[in-house]
PDB file of N, CA, C and O in Angstrom:
ATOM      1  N   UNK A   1      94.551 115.145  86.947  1.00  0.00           N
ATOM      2  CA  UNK A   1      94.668 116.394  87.649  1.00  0.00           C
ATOM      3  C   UNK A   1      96.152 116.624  87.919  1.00  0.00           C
ATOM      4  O   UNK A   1      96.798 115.662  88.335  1.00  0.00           O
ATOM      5  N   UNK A   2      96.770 117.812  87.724  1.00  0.00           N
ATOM      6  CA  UNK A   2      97.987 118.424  87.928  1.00  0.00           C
ATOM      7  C   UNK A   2      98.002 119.234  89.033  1.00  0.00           C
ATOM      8  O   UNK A   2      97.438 120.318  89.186  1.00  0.00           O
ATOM      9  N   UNK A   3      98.905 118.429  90.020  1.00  0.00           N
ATOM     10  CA  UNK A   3      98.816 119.496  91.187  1.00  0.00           C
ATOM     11  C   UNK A   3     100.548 120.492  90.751  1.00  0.00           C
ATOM     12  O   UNK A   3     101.501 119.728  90.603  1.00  0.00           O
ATOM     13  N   UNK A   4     100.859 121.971  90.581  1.00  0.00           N
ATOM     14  CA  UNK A   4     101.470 122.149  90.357  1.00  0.00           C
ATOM     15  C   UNK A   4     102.151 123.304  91.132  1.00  0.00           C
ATOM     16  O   UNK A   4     102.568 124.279  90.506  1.00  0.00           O
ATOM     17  N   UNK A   5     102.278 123.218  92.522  1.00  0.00           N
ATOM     18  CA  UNK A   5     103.077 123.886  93.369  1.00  0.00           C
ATOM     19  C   UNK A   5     104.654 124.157  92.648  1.00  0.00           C
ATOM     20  O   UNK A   5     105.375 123.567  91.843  1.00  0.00           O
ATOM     21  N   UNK A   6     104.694 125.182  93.308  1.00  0.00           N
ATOM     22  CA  UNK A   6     105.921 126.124  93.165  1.00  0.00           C
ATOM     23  C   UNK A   6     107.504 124.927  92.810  1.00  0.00           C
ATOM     24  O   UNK A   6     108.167 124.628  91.817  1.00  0.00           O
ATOM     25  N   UNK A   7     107.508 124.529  94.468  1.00  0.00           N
ATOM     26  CA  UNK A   7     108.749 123.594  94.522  1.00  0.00           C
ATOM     27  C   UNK A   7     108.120 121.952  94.756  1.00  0.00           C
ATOM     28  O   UNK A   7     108.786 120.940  94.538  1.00  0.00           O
ATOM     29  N   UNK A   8     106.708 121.967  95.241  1.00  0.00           N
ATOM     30  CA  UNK A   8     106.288 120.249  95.213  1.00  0.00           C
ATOM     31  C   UNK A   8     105.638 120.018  96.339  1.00  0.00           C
ATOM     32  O   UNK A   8     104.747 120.774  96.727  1.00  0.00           O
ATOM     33  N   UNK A   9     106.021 118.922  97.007  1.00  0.00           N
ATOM     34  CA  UNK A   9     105.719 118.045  98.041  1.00  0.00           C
ATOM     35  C   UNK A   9     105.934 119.111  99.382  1.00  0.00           C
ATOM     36  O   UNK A   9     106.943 119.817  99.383  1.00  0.00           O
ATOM     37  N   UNK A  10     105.013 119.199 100.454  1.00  0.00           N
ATOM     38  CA  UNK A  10     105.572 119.727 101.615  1.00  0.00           C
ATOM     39  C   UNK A  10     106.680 119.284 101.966  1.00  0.00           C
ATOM     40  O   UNK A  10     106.771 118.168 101.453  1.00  0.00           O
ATOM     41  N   UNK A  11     107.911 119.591 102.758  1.00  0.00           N
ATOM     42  CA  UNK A  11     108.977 119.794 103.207  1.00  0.00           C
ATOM     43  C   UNK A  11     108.589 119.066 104.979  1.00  0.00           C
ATOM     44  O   UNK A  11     107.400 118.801 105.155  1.00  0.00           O
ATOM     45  N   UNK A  12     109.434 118.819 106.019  1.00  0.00           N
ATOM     46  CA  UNK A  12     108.499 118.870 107.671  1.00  0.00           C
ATOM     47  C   UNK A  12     108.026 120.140 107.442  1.00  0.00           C
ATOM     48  O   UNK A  12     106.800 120.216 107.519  1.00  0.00           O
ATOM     49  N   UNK A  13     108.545 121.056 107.210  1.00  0.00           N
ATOM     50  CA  UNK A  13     107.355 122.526 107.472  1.00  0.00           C
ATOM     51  C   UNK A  13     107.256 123.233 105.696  1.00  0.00           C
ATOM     52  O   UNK A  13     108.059 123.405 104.779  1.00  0.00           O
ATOM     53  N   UNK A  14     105.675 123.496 105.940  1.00  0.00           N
ATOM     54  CA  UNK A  14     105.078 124.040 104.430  1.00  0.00           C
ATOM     55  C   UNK A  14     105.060 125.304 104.382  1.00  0.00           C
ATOM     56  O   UNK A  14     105.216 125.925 105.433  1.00  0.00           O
ATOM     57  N   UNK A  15     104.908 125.850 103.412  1.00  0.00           N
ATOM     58  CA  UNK A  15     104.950 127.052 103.229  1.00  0.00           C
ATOM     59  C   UNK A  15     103.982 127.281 102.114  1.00  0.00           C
ATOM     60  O   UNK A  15     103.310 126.255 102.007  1.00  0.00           O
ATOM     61  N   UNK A  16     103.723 127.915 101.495  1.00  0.00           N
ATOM     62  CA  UNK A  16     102.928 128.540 100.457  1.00  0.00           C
ATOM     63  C   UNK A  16     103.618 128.024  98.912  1.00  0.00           C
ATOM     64  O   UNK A  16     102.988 127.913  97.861  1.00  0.00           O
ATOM     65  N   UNK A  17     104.814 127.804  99.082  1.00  0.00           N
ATOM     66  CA  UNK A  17     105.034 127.198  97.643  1.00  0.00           C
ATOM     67  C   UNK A  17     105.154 126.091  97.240  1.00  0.00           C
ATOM     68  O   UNK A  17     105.707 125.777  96.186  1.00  0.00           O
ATOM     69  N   UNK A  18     104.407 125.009  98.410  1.00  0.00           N
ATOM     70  CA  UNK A  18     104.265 123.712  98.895  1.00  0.00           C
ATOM     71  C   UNK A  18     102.697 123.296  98.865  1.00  0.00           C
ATOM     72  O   UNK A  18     101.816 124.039  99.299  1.00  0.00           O
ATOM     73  N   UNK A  19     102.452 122.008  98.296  1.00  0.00           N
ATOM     74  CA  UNK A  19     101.342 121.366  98.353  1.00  0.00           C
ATOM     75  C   UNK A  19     101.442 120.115  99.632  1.00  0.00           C
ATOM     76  O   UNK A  19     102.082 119.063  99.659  1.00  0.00           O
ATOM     77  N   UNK A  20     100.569 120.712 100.579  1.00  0.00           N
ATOM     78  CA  UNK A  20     100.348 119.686 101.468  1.00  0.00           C
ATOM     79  C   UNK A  20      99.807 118.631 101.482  1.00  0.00           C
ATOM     80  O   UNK A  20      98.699 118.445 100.980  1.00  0.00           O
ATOM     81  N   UNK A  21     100.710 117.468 102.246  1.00  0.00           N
ATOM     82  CA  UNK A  21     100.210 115.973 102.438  1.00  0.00           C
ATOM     83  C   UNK A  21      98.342 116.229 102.426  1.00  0.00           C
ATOM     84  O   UNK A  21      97.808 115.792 101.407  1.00  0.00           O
ATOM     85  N   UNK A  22      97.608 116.734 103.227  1.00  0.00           N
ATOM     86  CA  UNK A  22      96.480 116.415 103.655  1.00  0.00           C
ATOM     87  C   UNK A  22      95.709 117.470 102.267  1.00  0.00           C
ATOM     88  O   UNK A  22      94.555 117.883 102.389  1.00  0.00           O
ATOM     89  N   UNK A  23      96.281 117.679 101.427  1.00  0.00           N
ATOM     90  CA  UNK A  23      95.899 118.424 100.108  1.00  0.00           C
ATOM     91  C   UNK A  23      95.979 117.701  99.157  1.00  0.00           C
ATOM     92  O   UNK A  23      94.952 117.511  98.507  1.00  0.00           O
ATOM     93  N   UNK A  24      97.126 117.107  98.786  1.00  0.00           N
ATOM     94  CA  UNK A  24      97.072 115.360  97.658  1.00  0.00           C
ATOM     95  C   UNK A  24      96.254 114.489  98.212  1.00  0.00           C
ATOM     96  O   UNK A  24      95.893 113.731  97.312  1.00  0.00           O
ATOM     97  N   UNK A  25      95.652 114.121  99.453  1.00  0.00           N
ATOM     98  CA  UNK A  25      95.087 112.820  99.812  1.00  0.00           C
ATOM     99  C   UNK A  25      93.366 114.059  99.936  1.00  0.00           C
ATOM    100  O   UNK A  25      93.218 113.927  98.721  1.00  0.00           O
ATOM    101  N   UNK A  26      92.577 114.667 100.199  1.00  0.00           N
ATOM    102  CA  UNK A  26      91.651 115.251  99.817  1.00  0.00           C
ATOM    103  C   UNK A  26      91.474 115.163  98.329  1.00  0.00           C
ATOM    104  O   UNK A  26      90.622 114.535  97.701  1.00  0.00           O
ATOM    105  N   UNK A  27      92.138 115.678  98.034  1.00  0.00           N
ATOM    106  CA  UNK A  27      92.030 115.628  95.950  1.00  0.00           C
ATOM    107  C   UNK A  27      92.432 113.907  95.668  1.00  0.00           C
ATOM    108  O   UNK A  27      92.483 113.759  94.447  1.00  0.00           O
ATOM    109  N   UNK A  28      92.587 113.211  96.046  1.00  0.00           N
ATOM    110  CA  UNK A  28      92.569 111.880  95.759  1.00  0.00           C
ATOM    111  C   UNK A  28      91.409 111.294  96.140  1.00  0.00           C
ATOM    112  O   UNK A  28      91.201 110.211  95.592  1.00  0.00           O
ATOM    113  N   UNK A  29      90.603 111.661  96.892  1.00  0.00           N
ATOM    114  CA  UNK A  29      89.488 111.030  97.198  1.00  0.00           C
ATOM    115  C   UNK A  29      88.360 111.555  96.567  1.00  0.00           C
ATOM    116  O   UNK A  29      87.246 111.062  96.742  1.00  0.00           O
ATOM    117  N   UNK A  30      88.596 112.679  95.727  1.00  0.00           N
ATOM    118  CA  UNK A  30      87.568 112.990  95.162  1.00  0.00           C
ATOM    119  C   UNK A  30      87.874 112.609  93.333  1.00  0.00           C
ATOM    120  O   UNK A  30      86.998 112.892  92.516  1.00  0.00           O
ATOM    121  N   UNK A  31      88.820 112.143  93.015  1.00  0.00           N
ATOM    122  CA  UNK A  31      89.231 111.680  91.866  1.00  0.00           C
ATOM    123  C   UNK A  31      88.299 110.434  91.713  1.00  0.00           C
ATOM    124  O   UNK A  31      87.831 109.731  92.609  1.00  0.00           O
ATOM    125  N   UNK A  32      88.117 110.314  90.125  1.00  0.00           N
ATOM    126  CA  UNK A  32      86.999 109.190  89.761  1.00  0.00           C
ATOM    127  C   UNK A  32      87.983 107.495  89.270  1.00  0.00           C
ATOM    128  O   UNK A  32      89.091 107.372  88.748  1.00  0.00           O
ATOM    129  N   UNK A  33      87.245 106.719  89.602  1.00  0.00           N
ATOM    130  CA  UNK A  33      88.139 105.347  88.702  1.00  0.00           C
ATOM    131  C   UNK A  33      88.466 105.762  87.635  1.00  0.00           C
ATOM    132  O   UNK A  33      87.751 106.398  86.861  1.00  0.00           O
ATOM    133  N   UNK A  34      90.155 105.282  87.404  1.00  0.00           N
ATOM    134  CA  UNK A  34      90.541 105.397  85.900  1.00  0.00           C
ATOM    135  C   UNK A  34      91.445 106.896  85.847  1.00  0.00           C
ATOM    136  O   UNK A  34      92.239 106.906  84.906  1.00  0.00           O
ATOM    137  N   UNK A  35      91.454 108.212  86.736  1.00  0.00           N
ATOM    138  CA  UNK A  35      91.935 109.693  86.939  1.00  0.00           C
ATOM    139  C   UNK A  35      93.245 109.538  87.174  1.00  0.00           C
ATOM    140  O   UNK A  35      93.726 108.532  87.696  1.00  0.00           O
ATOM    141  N   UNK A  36      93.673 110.204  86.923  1.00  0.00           N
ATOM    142  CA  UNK A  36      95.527 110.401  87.441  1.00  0.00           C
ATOM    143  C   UNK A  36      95.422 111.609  87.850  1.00  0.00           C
ATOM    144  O   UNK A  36      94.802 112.582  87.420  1.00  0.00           O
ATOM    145  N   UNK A  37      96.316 111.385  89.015  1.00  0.00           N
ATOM    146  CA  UNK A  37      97.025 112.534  90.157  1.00  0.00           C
ATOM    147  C   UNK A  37      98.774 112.470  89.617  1.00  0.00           C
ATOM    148  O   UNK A  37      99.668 111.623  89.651  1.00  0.00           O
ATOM    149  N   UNK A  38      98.617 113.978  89.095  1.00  0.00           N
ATOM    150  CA  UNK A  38     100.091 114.296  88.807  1.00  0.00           C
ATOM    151  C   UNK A  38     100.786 115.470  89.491  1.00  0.00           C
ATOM    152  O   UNK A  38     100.231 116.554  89.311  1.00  0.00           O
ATOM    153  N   UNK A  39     102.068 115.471  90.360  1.00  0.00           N
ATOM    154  CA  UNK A  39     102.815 116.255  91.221  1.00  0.00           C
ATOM    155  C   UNK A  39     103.617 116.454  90.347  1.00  0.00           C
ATOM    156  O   UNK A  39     104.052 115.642  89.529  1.00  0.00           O
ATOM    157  N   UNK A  40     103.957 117.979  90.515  1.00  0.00           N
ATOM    158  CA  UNK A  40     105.196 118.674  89.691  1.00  0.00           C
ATOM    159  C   UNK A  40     105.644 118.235  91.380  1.00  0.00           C
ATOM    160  O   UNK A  40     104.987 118.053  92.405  1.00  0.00           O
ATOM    161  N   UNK A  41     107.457 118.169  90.955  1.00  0.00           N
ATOM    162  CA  UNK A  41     108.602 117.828  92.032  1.00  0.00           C
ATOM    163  C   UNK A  41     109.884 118.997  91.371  1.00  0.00           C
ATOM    164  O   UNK A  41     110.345 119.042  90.230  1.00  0.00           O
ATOM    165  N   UNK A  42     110.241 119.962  92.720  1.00  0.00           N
ATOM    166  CA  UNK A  42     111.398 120.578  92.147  1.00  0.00           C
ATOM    167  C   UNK A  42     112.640 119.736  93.121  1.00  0.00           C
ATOM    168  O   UNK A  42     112.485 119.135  94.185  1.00  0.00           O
ATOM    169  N   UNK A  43     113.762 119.930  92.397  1.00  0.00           N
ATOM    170  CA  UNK A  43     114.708 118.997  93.589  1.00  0.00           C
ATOM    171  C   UNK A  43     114.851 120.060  94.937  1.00  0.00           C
ATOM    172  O   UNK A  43     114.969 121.280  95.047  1.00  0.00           O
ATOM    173  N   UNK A  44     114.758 118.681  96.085  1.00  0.00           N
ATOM    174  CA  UNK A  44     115.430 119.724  97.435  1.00  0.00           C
ATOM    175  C   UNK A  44     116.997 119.109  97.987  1.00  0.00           C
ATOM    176  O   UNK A  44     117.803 118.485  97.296  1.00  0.00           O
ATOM    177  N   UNK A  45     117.074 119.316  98.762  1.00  0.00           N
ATOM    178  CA  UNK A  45     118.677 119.826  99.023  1.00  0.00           C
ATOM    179  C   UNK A  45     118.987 117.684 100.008  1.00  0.00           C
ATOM    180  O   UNK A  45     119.884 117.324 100.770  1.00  0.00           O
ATOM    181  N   UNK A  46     117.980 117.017  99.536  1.00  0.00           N
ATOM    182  CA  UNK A  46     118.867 115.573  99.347  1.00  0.00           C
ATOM    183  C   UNK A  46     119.345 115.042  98.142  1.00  0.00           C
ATOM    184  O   UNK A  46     119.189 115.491  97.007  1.00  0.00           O
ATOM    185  N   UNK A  47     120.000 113.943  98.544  1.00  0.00           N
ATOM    186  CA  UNK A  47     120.698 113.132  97.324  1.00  0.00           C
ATOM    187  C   UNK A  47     119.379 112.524  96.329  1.00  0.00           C
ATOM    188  O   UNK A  47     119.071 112.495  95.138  1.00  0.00           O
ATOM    189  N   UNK A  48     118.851 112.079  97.631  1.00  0.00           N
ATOM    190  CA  UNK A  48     117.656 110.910  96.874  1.00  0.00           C
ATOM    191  C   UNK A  48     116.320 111.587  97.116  1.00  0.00           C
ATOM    192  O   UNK A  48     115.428 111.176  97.859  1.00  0.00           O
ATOM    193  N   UNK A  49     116.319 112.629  96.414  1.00  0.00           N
ATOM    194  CA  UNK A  49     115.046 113.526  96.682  1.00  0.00           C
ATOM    195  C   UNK A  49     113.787 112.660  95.723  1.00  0.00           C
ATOM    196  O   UNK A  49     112.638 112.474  96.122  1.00  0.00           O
ATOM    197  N   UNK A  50     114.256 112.278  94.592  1.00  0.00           N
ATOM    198  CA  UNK A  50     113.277 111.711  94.002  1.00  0.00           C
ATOM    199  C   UNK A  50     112.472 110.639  95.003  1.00  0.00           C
ATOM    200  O   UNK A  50     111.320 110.794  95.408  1.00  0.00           O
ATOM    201  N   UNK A  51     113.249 109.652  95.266  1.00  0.00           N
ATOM    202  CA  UNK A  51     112.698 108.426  96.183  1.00  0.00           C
ATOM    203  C   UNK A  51     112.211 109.108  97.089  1.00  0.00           C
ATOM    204  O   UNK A  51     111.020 108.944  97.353  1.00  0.00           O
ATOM    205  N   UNK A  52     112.937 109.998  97.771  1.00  0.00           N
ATOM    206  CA  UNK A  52     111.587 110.426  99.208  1.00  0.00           C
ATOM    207  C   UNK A  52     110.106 111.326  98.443  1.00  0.00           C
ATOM    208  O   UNK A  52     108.966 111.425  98.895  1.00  0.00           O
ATOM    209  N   UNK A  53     110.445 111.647  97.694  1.00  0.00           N
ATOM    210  CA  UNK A  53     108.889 112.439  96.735  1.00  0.00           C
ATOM    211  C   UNK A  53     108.168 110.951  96.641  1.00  0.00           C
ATOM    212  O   UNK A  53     107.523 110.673  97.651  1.00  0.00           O
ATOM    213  N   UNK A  54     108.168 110.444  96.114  1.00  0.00           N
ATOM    214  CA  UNK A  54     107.911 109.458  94.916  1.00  0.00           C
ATOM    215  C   UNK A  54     106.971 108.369  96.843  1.00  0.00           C
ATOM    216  O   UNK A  54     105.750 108.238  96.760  1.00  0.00           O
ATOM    217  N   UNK A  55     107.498 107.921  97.897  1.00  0.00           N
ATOM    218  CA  UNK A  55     107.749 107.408  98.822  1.00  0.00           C
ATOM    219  C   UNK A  55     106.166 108.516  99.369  1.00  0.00           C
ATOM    220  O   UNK A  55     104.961 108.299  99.244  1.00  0.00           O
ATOM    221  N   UNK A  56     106.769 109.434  99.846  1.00  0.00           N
ATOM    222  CA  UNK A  56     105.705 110.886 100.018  1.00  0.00           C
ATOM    223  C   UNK A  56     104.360 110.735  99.611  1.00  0.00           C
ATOM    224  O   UNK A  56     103.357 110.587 100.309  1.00  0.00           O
ATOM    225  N   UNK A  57     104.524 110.812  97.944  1.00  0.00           N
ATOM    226  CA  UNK A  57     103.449 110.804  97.378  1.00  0.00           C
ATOM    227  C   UNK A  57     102.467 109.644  97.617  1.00  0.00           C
ATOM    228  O   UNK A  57     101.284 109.687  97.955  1.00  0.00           O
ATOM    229  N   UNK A  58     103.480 108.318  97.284  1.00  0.00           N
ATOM    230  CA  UNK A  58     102.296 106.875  97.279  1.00  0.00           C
ATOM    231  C   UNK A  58     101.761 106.947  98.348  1.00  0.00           C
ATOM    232  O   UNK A  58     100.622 106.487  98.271  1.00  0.00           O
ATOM    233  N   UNK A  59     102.167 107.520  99.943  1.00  0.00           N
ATOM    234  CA  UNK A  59     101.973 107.142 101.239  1.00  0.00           C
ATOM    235  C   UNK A  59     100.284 108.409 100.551  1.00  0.00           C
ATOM    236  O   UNK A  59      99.283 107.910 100.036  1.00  0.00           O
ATOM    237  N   UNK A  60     100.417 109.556 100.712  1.00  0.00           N
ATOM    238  CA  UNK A  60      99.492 110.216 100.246  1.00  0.00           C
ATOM    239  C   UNK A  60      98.314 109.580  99.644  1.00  0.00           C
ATOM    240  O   UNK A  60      97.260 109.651 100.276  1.00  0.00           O
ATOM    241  N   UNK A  61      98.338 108.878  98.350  1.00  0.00           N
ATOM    242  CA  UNK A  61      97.394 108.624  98.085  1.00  0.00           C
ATOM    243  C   UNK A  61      97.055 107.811  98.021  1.00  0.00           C
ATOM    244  O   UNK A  61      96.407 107.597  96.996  1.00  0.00           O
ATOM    245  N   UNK A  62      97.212 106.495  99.188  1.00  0.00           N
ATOM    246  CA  UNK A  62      97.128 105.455  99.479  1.00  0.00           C
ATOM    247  C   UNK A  62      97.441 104.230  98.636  1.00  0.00           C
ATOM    248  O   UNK A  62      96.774 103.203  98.756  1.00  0.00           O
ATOM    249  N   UNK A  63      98.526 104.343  97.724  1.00  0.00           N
ATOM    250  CA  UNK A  63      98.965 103.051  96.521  1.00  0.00           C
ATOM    251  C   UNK A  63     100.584 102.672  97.374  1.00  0.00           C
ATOM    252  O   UNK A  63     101.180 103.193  98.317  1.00  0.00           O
ATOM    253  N   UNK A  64     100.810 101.710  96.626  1.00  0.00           N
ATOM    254  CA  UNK A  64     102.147 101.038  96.818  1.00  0.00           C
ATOM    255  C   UNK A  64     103.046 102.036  95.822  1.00  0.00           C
ATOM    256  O   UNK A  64     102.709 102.406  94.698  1.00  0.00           O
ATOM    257  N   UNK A  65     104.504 102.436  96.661  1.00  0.00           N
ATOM    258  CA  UNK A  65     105.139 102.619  96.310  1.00  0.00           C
ATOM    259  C   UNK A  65     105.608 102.811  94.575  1.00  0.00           C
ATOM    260  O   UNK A  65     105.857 103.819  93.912  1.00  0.00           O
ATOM    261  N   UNK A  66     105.587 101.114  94.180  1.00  0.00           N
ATOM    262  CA  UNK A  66     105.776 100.825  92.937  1.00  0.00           C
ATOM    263  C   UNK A  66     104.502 101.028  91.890  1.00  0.00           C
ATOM    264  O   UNK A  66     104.533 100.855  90.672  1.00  0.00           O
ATOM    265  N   UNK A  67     103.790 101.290  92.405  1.00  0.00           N
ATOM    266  CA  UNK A  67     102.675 101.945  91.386  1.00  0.00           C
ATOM    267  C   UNK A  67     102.523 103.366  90.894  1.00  0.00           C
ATOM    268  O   UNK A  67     101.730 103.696  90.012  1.00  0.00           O
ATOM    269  N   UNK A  68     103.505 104.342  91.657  1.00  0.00           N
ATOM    270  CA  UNK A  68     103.845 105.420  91.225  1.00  0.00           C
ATOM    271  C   UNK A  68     104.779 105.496  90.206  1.00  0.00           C
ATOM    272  O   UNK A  68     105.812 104.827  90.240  1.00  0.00           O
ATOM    273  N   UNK A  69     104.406 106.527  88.974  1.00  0.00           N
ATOM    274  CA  UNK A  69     105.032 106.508  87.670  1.00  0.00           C
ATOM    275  C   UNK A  69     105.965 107.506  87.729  1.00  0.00           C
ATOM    276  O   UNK A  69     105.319 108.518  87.459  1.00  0.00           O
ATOM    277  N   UNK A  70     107.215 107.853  87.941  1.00  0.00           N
ATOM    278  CA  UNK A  70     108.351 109.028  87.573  1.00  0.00           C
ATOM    279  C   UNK A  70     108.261 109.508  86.189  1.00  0.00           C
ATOM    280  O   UNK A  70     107.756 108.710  85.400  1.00  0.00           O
ATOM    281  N   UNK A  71     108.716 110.857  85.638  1.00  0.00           N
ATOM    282  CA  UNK A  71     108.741 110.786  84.828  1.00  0.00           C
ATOM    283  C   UNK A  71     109.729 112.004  84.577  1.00  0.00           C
ATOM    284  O   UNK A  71     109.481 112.983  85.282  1.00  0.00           O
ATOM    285  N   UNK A  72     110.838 112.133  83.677  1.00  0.00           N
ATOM    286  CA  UNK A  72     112.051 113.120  84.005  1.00  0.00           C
ATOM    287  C   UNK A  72     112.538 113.435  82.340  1.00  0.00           C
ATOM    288  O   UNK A  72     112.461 113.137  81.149  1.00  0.00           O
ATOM    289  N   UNK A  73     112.937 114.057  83.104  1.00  0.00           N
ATOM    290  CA  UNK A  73     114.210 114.778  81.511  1.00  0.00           C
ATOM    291  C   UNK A  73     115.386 115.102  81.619  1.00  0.00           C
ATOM    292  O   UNK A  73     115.733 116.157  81.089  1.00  0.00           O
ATOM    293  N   UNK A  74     116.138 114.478  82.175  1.00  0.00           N
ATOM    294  CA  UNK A  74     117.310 114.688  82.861  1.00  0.00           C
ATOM    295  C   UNK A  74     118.229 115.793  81.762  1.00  0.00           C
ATOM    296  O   UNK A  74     119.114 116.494  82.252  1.00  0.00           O
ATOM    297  N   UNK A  75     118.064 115.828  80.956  1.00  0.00           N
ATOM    298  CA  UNK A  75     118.961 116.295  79.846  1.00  0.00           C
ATOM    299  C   UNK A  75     118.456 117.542  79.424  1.00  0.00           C
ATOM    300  O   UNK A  75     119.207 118.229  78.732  1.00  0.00           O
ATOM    301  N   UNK A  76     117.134 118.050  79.751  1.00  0.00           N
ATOM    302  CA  UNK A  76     116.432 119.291  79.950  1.00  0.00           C
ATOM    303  C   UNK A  76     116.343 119.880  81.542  1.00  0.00           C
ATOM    304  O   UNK A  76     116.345 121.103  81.676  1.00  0.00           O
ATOM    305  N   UNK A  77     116.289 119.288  82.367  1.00  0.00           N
ATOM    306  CA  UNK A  77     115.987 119.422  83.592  1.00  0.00           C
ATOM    307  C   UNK A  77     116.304 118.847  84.260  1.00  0.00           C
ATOM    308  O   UNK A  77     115.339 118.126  84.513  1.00  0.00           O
ATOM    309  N   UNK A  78     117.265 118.505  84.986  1.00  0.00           N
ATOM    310  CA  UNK A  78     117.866 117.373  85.928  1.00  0.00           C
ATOM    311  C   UNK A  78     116.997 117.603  87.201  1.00  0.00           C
ATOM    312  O   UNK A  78     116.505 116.667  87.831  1.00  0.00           O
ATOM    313  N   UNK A  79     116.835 118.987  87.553  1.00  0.00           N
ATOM    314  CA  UNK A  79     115.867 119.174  89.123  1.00  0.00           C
ATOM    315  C   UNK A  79     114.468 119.304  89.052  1.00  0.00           C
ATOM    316  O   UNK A  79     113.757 120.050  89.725  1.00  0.00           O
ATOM    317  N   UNK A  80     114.184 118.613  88.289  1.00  0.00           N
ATOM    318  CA  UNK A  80     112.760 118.481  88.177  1.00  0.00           C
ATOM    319  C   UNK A  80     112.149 117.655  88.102  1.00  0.00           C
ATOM    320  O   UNK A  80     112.592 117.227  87.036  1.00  0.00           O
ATOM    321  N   UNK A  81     110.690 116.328  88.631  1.00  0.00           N
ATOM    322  CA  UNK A  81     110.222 115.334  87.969  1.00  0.00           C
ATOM    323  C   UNK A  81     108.836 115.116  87.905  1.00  0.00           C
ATOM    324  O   UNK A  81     108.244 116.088  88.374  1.00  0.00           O
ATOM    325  N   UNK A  82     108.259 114.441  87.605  1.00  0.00           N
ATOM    326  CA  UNK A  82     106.352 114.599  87.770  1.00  0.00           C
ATOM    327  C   UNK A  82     106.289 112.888  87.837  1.00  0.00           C
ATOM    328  O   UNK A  82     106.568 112.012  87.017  1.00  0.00           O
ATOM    329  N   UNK A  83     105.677 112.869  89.513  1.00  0.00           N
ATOM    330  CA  UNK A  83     105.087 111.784  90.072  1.00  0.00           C
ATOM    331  C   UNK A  83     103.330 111.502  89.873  1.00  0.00           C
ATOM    332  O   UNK A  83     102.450 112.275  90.252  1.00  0.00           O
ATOM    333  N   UNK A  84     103.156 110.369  89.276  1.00  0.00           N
ATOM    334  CA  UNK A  84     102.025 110.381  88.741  1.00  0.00           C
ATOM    335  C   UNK A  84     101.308 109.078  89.645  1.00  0.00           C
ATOM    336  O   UNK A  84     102.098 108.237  90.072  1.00  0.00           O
ATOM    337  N   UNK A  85      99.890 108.900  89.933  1.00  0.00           N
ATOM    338  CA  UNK A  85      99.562 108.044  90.342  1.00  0.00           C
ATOM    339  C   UNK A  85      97.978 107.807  89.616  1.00  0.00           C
ATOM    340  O   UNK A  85      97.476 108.886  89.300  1.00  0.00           O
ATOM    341  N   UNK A  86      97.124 106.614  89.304  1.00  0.00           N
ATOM    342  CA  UNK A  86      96.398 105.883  89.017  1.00  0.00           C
ATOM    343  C   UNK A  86      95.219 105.700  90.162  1.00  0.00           C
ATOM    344  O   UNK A  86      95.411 104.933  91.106  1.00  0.00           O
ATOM    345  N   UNK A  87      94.117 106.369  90.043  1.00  0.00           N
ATOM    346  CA  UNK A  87      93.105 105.930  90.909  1.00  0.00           C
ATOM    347  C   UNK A  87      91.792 104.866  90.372  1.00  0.00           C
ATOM    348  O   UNK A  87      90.677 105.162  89.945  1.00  0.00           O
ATOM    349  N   UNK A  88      92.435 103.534  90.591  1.00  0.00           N
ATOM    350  CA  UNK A  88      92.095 102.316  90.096  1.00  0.00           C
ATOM    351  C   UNK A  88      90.785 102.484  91.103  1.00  0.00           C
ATOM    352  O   UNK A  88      89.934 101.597  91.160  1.00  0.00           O
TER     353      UNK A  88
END
C-alpha cells in the first residue's frame, strides 16, 4: 500500500497535505503478513529530515527503526524519498 500525501509525514501540526501518525498506524493494522506500507516523503525545512521521517514512520508502525527501507534518487530528486516498511 502507497500512502501518498502531498508533502508526507505530519509535521507537530497537520494539515490536509499531510498523512497523519494515527492514519499510518490504522492502515498498518489492517495490512496482511508479508504487505508493505510505503510513504511518499517530501523534504522539510531540517537537515536530517530523512532520519526524523524514517524514525516517525517505524515509531508508527510499530517496527525497529532499522527495519525501515529508504529508498531515493538523489540525482533525480534530492527532496524526495519513499519509506517502506514490512508487516511480518
Amino acid at each position: 500500500m502507497l500512502l501518498d500525501p502531498d508533502t508526507g509525514i505530519e509535521p507537530k501540526k497537520a494539515g490536509p497535505k499531510h498523512v497523519k501518525v494515527i492514519e499510518i498506524q490504522e492502515l498498518w493494522e489492517v495490512l496482511s503478513q508479508g504487505d508493505w506500507l510505503v510513504l511518499y516523503q517530501h523534504a522539510f525545512r531540517e537537515t536530517n529530515w530523512r532520519e526524523t521521517t524514517r524514525e516517525r514512520f517505524a515509531e508508527a508502525c510499530g517496527v525497529k527503526e532499522e527495519e525501515v527501507k529508504t529508498f531515493e534518487a538523489g540525482e533525480i530528486a534530492w527532496d524526495v524519498a519513499f519509506f517502506a516498511a514490512n508487516r511480518r
